[in-house]
N, CA, C and O of each residue as an XYZ file, in Angstrom:
844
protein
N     104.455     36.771     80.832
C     104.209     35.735     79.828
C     102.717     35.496     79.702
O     102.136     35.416     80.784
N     102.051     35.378     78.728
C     101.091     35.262     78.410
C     100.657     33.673     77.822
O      99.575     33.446     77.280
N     101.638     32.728     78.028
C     100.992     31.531     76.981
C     100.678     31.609     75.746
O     100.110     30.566     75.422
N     100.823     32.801     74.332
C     100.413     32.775     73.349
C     101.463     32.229     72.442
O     102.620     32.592     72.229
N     100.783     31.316     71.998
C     102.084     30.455     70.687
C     102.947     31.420     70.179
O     102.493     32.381     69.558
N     104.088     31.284     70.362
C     105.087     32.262     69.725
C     105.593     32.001     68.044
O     106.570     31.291     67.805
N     105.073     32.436     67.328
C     104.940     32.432     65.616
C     106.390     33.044     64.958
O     106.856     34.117     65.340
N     106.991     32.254     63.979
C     107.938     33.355     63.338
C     107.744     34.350     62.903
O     108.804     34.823     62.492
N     106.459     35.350     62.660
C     106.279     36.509     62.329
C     106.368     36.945     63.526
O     106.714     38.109     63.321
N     106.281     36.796     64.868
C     106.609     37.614     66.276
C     108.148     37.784     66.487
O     108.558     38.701     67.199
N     108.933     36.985     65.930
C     110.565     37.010     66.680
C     111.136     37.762     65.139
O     112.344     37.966     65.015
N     110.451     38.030     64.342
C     110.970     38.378     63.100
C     111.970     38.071     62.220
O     112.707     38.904     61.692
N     112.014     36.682     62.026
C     112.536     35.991     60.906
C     112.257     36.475     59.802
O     111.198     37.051     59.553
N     113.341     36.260     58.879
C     112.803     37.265     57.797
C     112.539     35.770     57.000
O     112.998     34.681     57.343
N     111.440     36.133     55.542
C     110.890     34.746     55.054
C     111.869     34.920     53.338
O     112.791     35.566     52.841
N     111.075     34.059     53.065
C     111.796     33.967     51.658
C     112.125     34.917     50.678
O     113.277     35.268     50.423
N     111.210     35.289     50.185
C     111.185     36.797     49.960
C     112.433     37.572     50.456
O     113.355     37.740     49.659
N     112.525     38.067     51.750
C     113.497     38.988     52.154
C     114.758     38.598     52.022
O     115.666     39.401     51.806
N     114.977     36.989     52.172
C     116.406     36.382     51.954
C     116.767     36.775     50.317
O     117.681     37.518     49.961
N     115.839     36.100     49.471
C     116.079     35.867     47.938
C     116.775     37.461     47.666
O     117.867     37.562     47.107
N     115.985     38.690     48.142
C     116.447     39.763     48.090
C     117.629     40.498     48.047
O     118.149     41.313     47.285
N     118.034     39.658     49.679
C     119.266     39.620     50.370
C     120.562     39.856     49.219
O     121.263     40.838     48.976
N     120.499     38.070     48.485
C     121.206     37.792     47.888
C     121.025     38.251     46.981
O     122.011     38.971     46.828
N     120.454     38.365     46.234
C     120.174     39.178     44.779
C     121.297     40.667     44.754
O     122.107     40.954     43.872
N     120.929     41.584     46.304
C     121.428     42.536     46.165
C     123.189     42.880     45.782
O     123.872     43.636     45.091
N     123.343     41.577     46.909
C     125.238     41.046     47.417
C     125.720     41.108     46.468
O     126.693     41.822     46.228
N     124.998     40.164     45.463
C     125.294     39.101     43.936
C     125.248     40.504     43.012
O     125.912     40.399     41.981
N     124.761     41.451     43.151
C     125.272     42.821     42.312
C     126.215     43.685     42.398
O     126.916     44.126     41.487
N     126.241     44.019     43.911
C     127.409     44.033     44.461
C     128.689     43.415     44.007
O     129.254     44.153     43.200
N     129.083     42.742     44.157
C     130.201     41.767     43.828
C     130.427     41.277     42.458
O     131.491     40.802     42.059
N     128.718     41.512     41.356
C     129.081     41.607     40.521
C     129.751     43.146     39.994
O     130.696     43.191     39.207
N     129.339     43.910     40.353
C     129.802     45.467     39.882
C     131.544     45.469     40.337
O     132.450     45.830     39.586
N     131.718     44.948     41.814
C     132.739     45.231     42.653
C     134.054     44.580     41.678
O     135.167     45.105     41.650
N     133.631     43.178     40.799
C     134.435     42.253     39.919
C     134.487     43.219     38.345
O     135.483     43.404     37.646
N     133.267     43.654     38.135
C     133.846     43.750     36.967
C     134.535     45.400     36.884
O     134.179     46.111     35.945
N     135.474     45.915     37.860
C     135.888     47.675     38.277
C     137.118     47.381     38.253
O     138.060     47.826     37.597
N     136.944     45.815     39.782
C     138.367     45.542     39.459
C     139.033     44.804     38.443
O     140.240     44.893     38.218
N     138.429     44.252     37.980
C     139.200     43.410     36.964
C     139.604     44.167     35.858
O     140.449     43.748     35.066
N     139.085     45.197     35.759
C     139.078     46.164     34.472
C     140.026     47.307     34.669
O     140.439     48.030     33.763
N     140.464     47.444     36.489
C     141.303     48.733     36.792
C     142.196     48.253     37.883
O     143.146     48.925     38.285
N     141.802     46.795     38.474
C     142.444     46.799     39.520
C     142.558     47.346     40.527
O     142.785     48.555     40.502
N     142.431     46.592     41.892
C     141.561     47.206     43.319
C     142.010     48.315     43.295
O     141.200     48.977     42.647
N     143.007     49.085     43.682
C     143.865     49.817     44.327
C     143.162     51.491     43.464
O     143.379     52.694     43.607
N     142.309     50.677     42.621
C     142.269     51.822     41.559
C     140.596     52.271     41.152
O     140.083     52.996     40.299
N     140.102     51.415     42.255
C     138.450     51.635     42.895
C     138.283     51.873     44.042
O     138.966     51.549     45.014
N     137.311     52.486     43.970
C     136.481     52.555     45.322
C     135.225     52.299     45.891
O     134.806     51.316     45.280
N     134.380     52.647     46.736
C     133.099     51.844     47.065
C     132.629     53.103     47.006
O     131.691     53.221     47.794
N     132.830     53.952     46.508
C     131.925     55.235     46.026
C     131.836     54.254     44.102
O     130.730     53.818     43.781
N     132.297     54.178     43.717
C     132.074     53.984     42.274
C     131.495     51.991     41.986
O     130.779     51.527     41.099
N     132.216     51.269     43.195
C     131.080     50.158     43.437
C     130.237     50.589     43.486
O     129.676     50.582     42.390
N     129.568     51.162     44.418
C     128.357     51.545     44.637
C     127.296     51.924     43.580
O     126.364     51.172     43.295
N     127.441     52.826     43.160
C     127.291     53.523     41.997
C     126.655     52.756     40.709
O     125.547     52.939     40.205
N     127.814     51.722     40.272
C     127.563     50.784     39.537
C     126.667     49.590     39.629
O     126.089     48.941     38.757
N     126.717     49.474     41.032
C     125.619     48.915     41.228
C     124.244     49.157     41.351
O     123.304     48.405     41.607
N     124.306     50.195     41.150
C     122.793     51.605     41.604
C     122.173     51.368     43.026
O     120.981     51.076     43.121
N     123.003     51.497     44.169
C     122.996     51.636     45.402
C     123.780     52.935     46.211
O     124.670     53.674     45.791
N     123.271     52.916     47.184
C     123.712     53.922     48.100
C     125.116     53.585     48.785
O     125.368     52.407     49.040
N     126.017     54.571     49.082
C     127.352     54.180     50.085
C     126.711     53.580     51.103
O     127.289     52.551     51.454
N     125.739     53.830     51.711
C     125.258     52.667     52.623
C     125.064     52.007     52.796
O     125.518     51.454     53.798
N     123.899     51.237     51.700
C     123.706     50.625     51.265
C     124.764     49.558     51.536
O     124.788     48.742     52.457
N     125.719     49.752     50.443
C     127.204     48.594     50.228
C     127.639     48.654     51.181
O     128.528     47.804     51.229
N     127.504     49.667     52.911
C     128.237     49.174     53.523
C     127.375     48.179     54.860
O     127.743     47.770     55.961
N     125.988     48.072     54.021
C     125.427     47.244     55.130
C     125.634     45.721     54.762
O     125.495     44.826     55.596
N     125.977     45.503     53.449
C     126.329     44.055     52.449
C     127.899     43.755     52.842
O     128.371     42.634     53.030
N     128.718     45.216     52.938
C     130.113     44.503     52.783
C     131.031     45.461     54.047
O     130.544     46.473     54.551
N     132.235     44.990     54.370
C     132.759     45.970     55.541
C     133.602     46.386     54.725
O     134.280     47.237     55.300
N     134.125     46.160     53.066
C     135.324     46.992     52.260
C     135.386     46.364     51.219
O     135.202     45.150     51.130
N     135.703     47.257     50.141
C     135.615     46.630     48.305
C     136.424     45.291     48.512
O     136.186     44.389     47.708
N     137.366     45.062     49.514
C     138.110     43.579     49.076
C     136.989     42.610     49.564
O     136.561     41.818     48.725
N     136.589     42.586     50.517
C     134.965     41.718     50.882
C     133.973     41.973     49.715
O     133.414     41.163     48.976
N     133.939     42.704     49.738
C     132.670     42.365     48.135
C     132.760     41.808     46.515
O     131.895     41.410     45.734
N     134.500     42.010     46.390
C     135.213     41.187     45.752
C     134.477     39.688     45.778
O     133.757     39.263     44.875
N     134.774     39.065     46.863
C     134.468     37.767     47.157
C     133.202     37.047     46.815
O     132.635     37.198     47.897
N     132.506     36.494     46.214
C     131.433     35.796     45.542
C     130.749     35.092     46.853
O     131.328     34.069     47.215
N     129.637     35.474     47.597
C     128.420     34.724     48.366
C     128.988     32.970     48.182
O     129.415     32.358     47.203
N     128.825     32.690     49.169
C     129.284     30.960     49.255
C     128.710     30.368     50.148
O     129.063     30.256     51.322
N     127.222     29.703     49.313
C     126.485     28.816     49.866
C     126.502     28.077     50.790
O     127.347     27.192     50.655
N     125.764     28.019     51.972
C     126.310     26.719     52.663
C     125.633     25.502     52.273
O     124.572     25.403     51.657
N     126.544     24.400     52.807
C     126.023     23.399     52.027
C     124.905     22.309     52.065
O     124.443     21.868     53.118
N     124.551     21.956     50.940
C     122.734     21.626     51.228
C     122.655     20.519     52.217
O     123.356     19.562     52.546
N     121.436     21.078     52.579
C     120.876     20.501     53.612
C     121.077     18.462     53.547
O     121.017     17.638     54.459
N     121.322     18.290     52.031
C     121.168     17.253     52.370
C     122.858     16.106     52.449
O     123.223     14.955     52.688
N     123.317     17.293     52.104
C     124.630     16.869     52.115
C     125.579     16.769     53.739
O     126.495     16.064     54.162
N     124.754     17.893     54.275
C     125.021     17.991     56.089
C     124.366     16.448     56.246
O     125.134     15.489     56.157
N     122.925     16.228     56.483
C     122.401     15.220     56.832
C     123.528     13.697     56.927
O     123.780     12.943     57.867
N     124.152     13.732     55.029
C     124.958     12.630     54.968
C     125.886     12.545     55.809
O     126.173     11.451     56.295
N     126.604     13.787     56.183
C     127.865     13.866     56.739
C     127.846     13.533     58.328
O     128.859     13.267     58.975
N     126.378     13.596     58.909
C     126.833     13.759     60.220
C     125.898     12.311     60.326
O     125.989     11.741     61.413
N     125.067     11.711     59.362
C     124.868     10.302     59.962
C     126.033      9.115     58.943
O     126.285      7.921     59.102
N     126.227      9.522     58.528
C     126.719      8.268     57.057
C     128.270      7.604     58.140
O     129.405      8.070     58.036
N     127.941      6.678     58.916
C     129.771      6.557     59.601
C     130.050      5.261     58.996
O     130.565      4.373     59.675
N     129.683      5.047     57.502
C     130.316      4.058     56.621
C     131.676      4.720     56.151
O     132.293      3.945     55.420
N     132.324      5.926     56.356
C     133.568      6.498     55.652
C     134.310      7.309     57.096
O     133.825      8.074     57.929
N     135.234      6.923     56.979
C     135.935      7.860     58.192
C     135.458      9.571     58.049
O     134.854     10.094     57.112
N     135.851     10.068     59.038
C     134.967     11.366     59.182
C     136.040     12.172     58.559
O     135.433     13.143     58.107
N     137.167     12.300     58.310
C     137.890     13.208     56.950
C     137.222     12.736     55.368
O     136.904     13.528     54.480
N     137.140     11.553     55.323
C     136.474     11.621     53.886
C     134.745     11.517     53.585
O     133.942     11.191     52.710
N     134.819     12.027     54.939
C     132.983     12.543     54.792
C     133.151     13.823     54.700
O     132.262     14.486     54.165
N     134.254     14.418     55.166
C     134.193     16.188     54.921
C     134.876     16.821     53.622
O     134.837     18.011     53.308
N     135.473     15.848     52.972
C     136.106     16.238     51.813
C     134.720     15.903     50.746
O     134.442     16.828     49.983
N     134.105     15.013     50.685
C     132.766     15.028     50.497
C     131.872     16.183     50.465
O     131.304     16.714     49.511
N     131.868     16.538     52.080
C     130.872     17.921     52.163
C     131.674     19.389     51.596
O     131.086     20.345     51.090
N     132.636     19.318     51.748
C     133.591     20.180     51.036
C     133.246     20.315     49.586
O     132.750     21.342     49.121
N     133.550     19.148     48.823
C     133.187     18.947     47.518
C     132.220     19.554     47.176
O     132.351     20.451     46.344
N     130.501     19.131     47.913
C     129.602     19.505     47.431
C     129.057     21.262     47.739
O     127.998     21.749     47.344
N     129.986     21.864     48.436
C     129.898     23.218     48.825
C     130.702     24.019     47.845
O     130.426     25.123     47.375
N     131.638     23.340     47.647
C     132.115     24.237     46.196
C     131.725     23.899     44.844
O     131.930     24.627     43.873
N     131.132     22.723     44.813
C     130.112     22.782     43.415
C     128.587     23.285     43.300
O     127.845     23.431     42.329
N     128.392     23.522     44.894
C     127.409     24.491     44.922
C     127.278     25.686     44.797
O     126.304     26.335     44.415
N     128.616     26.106     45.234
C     128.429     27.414     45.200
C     129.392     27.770     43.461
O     129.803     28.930     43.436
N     129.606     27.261     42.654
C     130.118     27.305     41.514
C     128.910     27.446     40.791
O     128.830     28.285     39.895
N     127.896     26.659     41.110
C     126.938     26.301     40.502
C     125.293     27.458     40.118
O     124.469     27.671     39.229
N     125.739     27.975     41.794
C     124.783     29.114     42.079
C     125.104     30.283     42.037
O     124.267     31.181     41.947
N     126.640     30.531     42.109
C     127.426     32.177     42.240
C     127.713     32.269     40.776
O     128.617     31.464     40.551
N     127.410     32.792     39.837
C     127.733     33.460     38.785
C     129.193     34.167     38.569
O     129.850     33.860     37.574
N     129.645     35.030     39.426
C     130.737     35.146     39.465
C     131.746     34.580     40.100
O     132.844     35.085     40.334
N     131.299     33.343     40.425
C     132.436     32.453     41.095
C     134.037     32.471     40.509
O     135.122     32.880     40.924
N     133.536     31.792     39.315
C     134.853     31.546     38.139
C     135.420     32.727     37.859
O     136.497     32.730     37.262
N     134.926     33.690     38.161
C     134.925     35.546     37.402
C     136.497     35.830     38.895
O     137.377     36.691     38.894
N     136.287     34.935     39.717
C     137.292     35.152     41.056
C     138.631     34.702     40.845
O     139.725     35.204     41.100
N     138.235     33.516     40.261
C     139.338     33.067     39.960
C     140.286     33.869     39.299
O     141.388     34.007     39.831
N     140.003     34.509     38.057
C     140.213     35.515     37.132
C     141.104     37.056     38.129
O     142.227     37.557     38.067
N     140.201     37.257     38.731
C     140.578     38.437     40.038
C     141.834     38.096     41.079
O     142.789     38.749     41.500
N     141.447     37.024     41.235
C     142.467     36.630     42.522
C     143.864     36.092     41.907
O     144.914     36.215     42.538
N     143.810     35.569     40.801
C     145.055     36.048     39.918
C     145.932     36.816     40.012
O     147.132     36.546     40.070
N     145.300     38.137     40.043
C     146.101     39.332     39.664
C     146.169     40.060     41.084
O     147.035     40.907     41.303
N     145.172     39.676     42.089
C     144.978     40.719     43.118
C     145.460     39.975     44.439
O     144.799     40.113     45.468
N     146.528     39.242     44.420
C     147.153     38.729     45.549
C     146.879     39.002     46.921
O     146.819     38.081     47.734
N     146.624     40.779     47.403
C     145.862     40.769     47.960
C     144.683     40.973     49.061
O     144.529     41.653     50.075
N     143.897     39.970     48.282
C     142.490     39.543     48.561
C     142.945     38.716     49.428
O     142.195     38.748     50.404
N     143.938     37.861     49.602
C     144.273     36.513     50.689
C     144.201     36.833     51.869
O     144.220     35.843     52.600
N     144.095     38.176     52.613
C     143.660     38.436     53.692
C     142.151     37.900     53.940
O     141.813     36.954     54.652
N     141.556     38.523     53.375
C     139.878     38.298     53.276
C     139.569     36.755     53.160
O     138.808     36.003     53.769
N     140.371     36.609     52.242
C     140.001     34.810     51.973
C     140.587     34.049     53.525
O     140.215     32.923     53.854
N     141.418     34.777     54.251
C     141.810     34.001     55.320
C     140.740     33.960     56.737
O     140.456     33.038     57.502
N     140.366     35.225     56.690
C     139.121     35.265     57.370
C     138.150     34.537     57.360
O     137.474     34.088     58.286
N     138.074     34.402     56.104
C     136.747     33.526     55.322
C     136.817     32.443     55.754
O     135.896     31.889     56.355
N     138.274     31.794     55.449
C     139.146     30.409     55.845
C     138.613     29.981     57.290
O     138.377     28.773     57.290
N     138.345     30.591     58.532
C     138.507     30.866     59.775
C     136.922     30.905     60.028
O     136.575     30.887     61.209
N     136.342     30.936     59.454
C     134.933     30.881     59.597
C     134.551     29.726     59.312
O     133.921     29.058     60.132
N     134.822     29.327     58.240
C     133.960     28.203     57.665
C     135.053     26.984     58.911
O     134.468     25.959     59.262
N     136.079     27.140     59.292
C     136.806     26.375     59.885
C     135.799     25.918     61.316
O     135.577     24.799     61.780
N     135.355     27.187     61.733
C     134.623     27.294     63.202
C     133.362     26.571     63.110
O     132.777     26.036     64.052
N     132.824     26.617     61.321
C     131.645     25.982     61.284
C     131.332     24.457     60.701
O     130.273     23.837     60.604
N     132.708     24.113     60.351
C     132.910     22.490     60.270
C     133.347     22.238     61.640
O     132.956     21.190     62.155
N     133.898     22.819     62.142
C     134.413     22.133     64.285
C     132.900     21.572     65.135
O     132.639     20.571     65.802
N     132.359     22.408     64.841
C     130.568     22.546     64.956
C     130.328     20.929     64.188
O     130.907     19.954     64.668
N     129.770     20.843     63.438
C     129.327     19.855     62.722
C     130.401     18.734     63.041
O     129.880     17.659     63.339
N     131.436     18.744     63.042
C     132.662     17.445     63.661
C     132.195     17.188     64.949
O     132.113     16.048     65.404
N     131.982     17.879     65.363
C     131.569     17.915     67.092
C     130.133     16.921     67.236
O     129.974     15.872     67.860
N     129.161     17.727     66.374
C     128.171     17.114     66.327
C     127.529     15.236     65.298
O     126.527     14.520     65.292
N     129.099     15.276     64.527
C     128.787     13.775     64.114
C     129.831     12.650     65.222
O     129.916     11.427     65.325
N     130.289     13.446     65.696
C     131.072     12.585     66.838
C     130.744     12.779     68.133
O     131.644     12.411     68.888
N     129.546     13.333     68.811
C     129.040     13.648     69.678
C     129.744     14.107     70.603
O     129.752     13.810     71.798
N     130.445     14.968     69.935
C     131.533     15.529     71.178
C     131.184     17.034     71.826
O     130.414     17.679     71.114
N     131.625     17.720     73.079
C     131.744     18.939     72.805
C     131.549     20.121     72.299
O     131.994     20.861     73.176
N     131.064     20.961     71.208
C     131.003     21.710     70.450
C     132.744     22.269     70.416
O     133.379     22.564     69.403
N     133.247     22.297     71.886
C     134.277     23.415     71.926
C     135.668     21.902     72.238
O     136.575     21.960     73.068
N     135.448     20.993     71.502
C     136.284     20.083     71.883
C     137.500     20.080     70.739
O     137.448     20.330     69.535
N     138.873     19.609     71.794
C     140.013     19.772     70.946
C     140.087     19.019     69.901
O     140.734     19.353     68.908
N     139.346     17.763     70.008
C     139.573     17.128     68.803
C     138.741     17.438     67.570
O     139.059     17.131     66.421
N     137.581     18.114     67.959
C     137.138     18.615     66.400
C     137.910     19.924     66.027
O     138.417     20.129     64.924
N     137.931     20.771     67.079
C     138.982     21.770     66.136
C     139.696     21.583     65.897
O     140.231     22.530     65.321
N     140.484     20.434     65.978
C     141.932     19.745     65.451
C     141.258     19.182     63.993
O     141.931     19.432     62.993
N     140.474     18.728     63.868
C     140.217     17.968     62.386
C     139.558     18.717     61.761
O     139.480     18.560     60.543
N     138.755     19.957     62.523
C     138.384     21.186     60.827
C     139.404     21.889     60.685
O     139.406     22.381     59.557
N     140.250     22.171     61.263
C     141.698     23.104     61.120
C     142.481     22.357     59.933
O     142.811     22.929     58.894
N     142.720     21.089     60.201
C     143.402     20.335     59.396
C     142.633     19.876     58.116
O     143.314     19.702     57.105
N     141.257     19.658     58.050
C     140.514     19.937     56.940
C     140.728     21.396     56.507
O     141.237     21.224     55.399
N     140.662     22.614     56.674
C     140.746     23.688     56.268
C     142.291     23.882     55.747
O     142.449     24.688     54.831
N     143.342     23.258     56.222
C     144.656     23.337     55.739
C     144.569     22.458     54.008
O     145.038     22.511     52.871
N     143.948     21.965     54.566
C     143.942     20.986     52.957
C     143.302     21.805     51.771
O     143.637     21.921     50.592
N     141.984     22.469     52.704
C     140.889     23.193     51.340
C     142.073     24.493     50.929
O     141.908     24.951     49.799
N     143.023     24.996     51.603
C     143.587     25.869     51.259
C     144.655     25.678     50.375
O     144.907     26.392     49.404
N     145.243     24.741     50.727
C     146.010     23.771     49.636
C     145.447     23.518     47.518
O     145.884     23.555     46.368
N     144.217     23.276     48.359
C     143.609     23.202     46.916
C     142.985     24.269     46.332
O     142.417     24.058     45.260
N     142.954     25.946     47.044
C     142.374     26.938     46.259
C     143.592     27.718     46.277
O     143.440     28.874     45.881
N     144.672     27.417     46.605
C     145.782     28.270     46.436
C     146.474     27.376     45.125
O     147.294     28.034     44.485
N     146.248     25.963     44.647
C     146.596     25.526     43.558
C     145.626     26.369     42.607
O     146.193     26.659     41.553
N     144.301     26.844     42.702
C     143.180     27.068     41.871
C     143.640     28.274     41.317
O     143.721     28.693     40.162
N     143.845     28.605     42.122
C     144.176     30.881     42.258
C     145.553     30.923     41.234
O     145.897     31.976     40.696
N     146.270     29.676     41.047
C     147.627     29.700     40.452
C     147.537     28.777     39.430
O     148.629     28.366     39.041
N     146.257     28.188     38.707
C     146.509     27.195     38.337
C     145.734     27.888     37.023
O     144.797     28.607     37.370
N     145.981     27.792     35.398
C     145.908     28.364     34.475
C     145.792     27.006     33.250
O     146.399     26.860     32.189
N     144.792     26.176     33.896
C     144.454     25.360     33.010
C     143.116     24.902     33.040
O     142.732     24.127     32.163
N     142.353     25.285     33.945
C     140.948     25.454     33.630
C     140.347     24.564     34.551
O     139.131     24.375     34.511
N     141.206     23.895     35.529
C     140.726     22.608     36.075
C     139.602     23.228     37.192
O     139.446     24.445     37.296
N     138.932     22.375     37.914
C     137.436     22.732     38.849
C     138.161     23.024     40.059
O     139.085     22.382     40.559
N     137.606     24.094     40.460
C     137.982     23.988     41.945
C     137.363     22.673     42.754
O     138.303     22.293     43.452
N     136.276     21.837     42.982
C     135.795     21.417     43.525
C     136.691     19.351     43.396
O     136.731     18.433     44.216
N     137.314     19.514     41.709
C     138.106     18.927     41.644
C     139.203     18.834     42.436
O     139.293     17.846     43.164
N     140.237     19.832     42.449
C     140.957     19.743     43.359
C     140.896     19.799     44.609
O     141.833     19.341     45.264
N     139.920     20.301     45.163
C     139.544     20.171     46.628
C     139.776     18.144     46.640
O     140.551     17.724     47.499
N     139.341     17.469     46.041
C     139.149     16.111     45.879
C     140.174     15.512     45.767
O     140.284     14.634     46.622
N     141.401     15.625     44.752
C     142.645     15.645     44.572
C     143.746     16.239     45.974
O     144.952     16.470     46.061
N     143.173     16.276     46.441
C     143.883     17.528     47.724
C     143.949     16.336     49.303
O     144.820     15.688     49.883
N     142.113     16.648     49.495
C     142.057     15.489     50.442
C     142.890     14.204     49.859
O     144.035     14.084     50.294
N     142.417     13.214     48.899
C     142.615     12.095     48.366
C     144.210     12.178     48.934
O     144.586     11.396     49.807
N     145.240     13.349     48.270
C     146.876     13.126     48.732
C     147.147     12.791     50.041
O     147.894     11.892     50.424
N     146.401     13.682     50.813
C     146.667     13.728     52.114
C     146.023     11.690     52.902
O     146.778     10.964     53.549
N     145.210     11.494     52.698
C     144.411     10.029     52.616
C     145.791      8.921     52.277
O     146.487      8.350     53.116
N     145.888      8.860     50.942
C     146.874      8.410     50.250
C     148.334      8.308     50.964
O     149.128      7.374     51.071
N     148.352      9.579     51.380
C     149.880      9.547     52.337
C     149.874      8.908     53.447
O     150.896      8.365     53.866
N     148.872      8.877     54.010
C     148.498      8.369     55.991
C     148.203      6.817     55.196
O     148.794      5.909     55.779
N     147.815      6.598     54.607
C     146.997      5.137     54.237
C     148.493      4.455     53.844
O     148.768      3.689     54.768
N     149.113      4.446     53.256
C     150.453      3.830     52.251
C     151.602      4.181     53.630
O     151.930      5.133     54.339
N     151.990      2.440     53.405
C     153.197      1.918     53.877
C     154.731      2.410     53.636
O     154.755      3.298     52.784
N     155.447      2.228     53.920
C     156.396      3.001     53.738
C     157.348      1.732     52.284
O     158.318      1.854     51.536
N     156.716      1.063     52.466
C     157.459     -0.247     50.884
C     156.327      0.080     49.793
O     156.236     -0.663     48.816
N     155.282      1.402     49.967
C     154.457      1.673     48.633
C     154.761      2.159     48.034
O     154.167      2.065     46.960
N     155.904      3.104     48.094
C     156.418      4.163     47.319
C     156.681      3.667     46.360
O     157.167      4.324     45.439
């Protein structure tokens, strides 16, 4: 050890630039990958002709994606910085309707910023499936709200009760994109995510003489 200030250009963070890149590339990807299938249907592409369309190398796509049904899937923001902040100090709202909150604002973010977001909806229609991939997906973001539950309730990281309440938050978000994927009237995903929690709220909250 030498004592010399250790700089993010020494541990090699990559800077803005290389991220913006990142995504730019994905976001072609997935745009090429959407508009093959939608036009032929998965079964009837490949990541030789993704590729292609995207004017990249087979390698290339396979350093972005592990298989055309993953690149299918539209980049999904995580959610802004300032919306975490609210969620893990704000304990004016019980901590399910602070995450249906942060929920909310992650799918109007990423609606907002993914171009082919809505273009999925369209896909996942027809390509049933993709629900593998989306379950994976499901399972991630699950591990990374348990994290953040953990950390506005100062619990654990690996504690049962936050993976009990992002699991059960994640049962709900699935609730409301499996209405989305089936639903042929134009409504927001980020809406029903809202409509989704709110039922579940609504049901635990109401007496049994409310009905």
């Amino acid at each position: 050890m030498t004592g010399r200030e250790v700089r993010v250009d020494d541990i090699g963070v990559p800077g803005a630039a290389a991220v913006n890149r990142r995504h730019e590339v994905r976001a072609r990807i997935t745009s090429a990958a959407l508009d093959l299938t939608l036009e032929r249907g998965l079964d009837a592409v490949t990541v030789d002709e993704i590729a292609a369309a995207a004017n990249l190398s087979r390698r290339t796509f396979f350093n972005y994606f592990p298989s055309k049904v993953a690149a299918c899937i539209p980049y999904v923001p995580p959610a802004e910085p300032e919306a975490v902040h609210l969620f893990l100090s704000d304990r004016s709202v019980p901590t399910m309707t602070a995450l249906a909150q942060l929920m909310w604002n992650q799918v109007s973010t990423a609606r907002r910023e993914a171009p082919d977001f809505d273009r999925f909806h369209d896909l996942w229609q027809h390509e049933p499936g993709i629900q593998t991939e989306m379950h994976s997906l499901f399972a991630r973001v699950e591990n990374r709200l348990a994290v953040l539950v953990s950390l506005r309730e100062g619990r654990s990281p690996t504690s049962f009760e936050s993976a009990t309440v992002a699991a059960a938050s994640i049962s709900i978000l699935r609730v409301a994109v499996e209405r989305w994927r089936t639903d042929s009237s134009g409504a927001l995903l980020e809406n029903l995510v809202r409509e989704s929690f709110d039922a579940v709220t609504n049901a635990v909250t109401s007496g049994p003489d409310d009905s």
